[in-house]
N, CA, C and O atoms as a GROMACS GRO file, in nm:
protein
  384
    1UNK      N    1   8.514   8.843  10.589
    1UNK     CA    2   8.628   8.755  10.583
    1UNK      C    3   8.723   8.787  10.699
    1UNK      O    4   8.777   8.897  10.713
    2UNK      N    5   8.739   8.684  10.780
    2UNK     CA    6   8.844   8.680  10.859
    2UNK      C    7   8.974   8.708  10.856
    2UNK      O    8   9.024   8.631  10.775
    3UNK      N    9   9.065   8.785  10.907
    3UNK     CA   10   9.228   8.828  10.846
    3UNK      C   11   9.296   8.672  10.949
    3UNK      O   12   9.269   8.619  11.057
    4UNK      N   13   9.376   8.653  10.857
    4UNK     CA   14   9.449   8.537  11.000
    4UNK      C   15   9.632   8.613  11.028
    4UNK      O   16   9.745   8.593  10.982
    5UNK      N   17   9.572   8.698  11.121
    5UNK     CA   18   9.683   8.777  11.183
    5UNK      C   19   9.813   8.735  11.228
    5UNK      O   20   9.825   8.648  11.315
    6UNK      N   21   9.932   8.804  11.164
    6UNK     CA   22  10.064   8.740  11.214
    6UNK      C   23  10.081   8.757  11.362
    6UNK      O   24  10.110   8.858  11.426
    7UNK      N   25  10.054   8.629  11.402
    7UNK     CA   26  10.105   8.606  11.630
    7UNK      C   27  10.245   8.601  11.554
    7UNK      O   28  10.266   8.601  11.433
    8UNK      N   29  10.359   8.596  11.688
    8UNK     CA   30  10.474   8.571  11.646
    8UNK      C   31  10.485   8.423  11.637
    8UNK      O   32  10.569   8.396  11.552
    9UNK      N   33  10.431   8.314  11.692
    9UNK     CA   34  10.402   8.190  11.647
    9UNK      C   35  10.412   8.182  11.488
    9UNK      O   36  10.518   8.162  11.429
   10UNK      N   37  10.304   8.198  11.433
   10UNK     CA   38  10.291   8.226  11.279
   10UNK      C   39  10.382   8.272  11.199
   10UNK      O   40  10.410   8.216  11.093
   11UNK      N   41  10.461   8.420  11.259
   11UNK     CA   42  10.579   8.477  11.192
   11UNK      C   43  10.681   8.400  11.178
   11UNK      O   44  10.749   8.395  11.076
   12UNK      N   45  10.709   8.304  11.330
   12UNK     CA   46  10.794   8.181  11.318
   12UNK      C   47  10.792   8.043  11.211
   12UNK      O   48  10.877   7.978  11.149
   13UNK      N   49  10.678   8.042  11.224
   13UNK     CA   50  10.672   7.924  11.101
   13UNK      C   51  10.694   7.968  10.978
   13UNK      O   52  10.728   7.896  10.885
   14UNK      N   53  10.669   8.127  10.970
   14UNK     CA   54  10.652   8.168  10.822
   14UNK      C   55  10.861   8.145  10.802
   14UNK      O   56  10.918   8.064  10.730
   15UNK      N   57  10.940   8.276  10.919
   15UNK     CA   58  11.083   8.224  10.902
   15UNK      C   59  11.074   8.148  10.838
   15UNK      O   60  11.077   8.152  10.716
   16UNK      N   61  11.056   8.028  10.931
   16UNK     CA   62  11.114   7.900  10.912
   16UNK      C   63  11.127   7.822  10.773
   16UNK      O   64  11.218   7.752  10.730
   17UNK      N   65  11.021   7.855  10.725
   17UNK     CA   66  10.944   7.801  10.591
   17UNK      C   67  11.042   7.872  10.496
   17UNK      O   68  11.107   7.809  10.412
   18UNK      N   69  11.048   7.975  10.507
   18UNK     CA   70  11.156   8.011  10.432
   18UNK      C   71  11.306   7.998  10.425
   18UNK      O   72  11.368   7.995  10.319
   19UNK      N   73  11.367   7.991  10.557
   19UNK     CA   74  11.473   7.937  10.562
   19UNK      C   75  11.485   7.783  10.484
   19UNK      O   76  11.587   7.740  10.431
   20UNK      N   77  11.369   7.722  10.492
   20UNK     CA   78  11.408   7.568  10.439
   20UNK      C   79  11.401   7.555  10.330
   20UNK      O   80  11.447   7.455  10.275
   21UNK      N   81  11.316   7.694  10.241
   21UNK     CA   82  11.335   7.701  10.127
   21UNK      C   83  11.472   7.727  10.090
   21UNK      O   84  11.539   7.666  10.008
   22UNK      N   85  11.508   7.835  10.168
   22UNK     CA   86  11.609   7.857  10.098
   22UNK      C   87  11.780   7.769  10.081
   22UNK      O   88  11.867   7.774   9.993
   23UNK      N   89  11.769   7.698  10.204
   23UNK     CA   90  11.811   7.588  10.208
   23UNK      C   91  11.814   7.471  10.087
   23UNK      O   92  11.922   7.429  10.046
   24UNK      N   93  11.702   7.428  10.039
   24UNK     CA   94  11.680   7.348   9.972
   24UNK      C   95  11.690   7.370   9.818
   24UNK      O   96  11.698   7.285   9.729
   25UNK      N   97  11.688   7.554   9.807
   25UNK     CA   98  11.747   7.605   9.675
   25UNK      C   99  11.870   7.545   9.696
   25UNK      O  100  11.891   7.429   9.662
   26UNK      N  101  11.949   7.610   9.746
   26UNK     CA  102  12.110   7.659   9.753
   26UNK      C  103  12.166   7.490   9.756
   26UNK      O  104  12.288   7.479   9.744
   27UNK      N  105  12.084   7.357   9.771
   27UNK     CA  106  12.134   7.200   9.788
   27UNK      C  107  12.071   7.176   9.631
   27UNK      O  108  12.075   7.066   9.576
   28UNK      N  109  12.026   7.270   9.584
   28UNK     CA  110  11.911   7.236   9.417
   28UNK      C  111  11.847   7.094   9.447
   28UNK      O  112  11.889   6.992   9.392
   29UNK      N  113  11.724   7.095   9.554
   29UNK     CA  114  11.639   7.003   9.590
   29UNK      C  115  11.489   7.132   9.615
   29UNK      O  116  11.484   7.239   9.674
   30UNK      N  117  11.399   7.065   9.550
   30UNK     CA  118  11.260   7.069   9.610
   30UNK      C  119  11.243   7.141   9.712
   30UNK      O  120  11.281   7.100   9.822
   31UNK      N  121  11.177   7.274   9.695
   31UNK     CA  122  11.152   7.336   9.826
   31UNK      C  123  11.044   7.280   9.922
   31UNK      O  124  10.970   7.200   9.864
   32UNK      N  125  11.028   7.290   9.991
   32UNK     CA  126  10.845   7.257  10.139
   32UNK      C  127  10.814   7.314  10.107
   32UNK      O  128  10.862   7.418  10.062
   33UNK      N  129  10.626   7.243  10.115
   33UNK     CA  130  10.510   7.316  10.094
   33UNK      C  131  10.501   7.411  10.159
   33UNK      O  132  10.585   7.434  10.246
   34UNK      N  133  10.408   7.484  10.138
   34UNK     CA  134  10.378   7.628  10.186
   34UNK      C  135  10.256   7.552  10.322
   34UNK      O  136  10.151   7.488  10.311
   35UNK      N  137  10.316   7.588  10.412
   35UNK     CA  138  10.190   7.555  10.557
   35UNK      C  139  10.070   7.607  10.506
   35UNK      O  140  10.065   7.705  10.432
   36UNK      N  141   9.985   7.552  10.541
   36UNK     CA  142   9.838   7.597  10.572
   36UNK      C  143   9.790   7.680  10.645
   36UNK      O  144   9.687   7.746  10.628
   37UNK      N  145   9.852   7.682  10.718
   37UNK     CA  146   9.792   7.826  10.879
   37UNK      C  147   9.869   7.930  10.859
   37UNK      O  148   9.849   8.019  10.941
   38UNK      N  149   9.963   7.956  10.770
   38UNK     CA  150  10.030   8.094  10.732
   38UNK      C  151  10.000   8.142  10.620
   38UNK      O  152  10.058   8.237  10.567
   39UNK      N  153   9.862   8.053  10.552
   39UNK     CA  154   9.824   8.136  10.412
   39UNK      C  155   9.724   8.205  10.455
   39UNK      O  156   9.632   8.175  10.533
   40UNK      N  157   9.762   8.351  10.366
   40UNK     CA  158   9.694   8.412  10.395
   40UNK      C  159   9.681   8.551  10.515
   40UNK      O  160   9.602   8.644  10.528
   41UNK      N  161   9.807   8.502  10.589
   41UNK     CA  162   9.873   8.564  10.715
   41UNK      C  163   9.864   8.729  10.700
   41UNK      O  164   9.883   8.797  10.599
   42UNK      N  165   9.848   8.750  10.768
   42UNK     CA  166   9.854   8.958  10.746
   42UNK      C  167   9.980   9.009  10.832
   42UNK      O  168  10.029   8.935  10.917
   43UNK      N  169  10.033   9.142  10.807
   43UNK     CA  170  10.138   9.168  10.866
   43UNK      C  171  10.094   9.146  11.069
   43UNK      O  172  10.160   9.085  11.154
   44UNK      N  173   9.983   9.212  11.083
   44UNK     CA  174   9.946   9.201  11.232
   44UNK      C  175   9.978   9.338  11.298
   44UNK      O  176   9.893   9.401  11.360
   45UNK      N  177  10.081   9.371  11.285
   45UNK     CA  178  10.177   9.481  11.317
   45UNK      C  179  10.050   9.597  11.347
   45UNK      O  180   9.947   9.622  11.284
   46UNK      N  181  10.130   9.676  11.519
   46UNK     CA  182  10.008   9.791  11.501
   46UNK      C  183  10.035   9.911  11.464
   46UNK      O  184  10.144   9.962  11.485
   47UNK      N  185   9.933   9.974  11.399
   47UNK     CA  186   9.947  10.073  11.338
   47UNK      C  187   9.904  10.197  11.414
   47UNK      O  188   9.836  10.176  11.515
   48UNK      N  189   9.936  10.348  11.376
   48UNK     CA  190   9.928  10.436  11.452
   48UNK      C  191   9.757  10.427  11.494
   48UNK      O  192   9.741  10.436  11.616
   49UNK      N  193   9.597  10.406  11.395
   49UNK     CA  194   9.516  10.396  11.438
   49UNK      C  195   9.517  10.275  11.615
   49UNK      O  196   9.446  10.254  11.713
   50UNK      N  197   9.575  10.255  11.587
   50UNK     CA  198   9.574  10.079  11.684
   50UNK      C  199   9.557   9.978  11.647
   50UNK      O  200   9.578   9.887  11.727
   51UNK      N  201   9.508   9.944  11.505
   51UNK     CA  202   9.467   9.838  11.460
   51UNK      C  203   9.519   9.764  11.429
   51UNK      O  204   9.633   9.808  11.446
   52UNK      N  205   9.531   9.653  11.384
   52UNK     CA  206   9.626   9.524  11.307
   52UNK      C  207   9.633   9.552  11.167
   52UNK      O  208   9.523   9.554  11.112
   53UNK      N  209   9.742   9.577  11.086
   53UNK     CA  210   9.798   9.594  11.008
   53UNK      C  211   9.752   9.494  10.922
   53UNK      O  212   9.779   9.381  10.964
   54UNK      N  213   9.679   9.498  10.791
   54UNK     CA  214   9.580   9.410  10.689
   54UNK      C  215   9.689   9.356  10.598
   54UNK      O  216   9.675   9.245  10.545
   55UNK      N  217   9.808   9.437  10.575
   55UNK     CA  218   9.861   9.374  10.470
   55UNK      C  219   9.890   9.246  10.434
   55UNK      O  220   9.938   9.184  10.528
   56UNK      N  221   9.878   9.176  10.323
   56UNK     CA  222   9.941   9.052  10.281
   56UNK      C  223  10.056   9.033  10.246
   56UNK      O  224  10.125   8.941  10.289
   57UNK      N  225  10.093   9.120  10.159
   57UNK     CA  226  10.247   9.092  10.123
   57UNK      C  227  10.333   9.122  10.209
   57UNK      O  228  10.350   9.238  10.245
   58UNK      N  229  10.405   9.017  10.260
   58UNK     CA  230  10.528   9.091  10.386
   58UNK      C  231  10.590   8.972  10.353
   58UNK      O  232  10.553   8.866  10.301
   59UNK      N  233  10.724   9.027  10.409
   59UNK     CA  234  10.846   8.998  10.381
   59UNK      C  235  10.881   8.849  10.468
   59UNK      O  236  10.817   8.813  10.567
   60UNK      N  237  10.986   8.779  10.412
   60UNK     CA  238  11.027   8.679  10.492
   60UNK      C  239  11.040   8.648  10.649
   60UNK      O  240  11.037   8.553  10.727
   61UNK      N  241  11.060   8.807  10.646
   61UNK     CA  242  11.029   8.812  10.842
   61UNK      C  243  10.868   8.833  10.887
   61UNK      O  244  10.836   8.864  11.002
   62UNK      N  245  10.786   8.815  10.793
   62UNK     CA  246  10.687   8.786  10.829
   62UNK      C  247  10.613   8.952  10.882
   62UNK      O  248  10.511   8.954  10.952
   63UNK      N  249  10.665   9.049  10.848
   63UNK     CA  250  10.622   9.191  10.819
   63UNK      C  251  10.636   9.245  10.718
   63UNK      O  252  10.736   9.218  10.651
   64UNK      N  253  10.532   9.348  10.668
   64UNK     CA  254  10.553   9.424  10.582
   64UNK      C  255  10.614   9.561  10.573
   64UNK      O  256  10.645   9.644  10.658
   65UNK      N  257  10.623   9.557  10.435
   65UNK     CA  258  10.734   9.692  10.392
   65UNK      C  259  10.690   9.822  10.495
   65UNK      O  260  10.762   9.922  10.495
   66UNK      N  261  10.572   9.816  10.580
   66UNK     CA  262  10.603   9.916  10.618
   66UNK      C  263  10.619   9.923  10.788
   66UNK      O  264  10.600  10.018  10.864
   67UNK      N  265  10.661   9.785  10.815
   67UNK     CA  266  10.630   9.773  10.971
   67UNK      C  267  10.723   9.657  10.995
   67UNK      O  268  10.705   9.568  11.079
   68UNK      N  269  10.839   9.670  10.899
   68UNK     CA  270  10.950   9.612  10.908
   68UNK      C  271  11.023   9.547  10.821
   68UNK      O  272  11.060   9.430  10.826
   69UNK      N  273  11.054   9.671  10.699
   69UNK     CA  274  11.147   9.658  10.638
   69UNK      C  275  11.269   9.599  10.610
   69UNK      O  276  11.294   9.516  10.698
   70UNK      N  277  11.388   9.607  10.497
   70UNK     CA  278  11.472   9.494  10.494
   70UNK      C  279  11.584   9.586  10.635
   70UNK      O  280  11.593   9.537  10.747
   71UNK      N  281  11.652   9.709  10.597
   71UNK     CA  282  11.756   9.742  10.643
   71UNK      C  283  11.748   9.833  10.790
   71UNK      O  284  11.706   9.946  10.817
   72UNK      N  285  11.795   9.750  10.850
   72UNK     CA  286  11.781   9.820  11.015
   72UNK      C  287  11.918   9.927  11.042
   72UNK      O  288  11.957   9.970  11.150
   73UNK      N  289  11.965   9.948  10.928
   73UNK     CA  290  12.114  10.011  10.929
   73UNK      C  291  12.255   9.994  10.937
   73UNK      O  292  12.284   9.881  10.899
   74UNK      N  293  12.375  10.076  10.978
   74UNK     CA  294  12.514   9.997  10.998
   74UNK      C  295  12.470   9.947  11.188
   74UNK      O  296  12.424   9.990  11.294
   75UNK      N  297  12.538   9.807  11.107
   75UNK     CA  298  12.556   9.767  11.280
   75UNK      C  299  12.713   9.774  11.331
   75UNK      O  300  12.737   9.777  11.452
   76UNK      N  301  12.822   9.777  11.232
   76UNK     CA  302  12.954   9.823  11.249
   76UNK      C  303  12.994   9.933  11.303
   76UNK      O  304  12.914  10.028  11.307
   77UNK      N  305  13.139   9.948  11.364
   77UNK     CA  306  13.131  10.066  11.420
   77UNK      C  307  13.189  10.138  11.269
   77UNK      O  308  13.169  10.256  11.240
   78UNK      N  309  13.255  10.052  11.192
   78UNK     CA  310  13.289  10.156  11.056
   78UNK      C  311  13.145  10.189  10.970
   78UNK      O  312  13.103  10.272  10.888
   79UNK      N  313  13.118  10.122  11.011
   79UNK     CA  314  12.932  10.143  10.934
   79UNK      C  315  12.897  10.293  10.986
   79UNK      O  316  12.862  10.395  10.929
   80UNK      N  317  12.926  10.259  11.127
   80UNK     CA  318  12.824  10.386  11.180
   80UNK      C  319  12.876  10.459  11.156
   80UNK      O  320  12.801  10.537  11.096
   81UNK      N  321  12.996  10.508  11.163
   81UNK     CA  322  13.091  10.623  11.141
   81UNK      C  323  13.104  10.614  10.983
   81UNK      O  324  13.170  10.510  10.992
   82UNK      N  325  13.102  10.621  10.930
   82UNK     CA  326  13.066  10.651  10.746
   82UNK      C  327  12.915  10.676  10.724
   82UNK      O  328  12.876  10.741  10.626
   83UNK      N  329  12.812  10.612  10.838
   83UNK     CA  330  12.683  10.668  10.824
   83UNK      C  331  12.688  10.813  10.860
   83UNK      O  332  12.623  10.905  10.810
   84UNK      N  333  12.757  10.816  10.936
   84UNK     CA  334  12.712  10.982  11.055
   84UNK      C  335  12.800  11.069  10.964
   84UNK      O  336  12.792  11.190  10.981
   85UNK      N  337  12.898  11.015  10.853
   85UNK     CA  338  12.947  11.171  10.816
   85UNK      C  339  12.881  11.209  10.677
   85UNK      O  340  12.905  11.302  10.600
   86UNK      N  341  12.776  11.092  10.672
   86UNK     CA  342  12.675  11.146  10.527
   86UNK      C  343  12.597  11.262  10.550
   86UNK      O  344  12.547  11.339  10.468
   87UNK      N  345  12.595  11.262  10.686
   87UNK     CA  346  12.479  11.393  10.741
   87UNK      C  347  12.570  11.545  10.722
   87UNK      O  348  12.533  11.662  10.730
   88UNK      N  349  12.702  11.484  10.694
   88UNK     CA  350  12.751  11.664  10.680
   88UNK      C  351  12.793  11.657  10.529
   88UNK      O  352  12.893  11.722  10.497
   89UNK      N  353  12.722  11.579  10.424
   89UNK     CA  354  12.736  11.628  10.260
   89UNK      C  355  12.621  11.692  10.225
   89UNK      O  356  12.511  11.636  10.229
   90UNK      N  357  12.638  11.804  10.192
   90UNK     CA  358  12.490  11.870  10.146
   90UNK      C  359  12.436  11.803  10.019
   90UNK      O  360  12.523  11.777   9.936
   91UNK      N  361  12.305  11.768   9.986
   91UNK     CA  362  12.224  11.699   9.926
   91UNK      C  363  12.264  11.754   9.818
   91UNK      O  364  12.268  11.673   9.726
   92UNK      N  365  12.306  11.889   9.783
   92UNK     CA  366  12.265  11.876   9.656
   92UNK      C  367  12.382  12.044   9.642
   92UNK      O  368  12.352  12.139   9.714
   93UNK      N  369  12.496  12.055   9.551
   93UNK     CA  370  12.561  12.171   9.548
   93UNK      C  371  12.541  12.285   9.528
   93UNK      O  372  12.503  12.316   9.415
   94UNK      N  373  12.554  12.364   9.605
   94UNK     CA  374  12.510  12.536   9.651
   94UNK      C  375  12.591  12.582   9.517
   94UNK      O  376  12.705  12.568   9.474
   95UNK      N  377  12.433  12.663   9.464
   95UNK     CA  378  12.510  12.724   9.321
   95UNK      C  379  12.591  12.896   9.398
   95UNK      O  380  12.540  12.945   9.498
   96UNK      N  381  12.691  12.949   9.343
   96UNK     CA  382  12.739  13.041   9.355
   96UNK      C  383  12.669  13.194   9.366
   96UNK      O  384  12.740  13.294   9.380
   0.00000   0.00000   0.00000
């Protein structure tokens, strides 16, 4: 069986498809069919072997959980600076 590998072409339509879903929730109308050439789609993504990444389930961006997850981090500068001072709470309290 053939994998039909996410090109970024494909990843685009997949977006897209979802954006119009979600669109068409949020108006409470009928979502679009699901395309034909994105069923079935695999993440694509390469993996440390080199290979194309088999997975099916991936995310609206058209990757999977492990080759492109939801949260890319703070993009704020108060984000970042409340990120960077988590690194000086110790995990877990030093018994006496």
């Amino acid at each position: 069986m053939e994998h039909n590998i996410g090109t970024p072409e494909l990843r685009k339509k997949h977006r897209d498809y979802y954006k119009a879903l979600w669109k068409a929730w949020d108006e409470g109308k009928p979502g679009p069919t699901f395309p034909e050439e994105i069923l079935g789609m695999t993440c694509g993504a390469k993996t440390r072997a080199g290979t194309p990444c088999k997975l099916k389930s991936i995310f609206e961006n058209g990757r999977c959980k492990f080759h492109g997850g939801l949260s890319t981090g703070p993009t704020t500068a108060e984000g970042k600076q409340r990120s960077a001072l988590n690194g000086f709470k110790p995990k877990h309290p030093r018994s006496p």
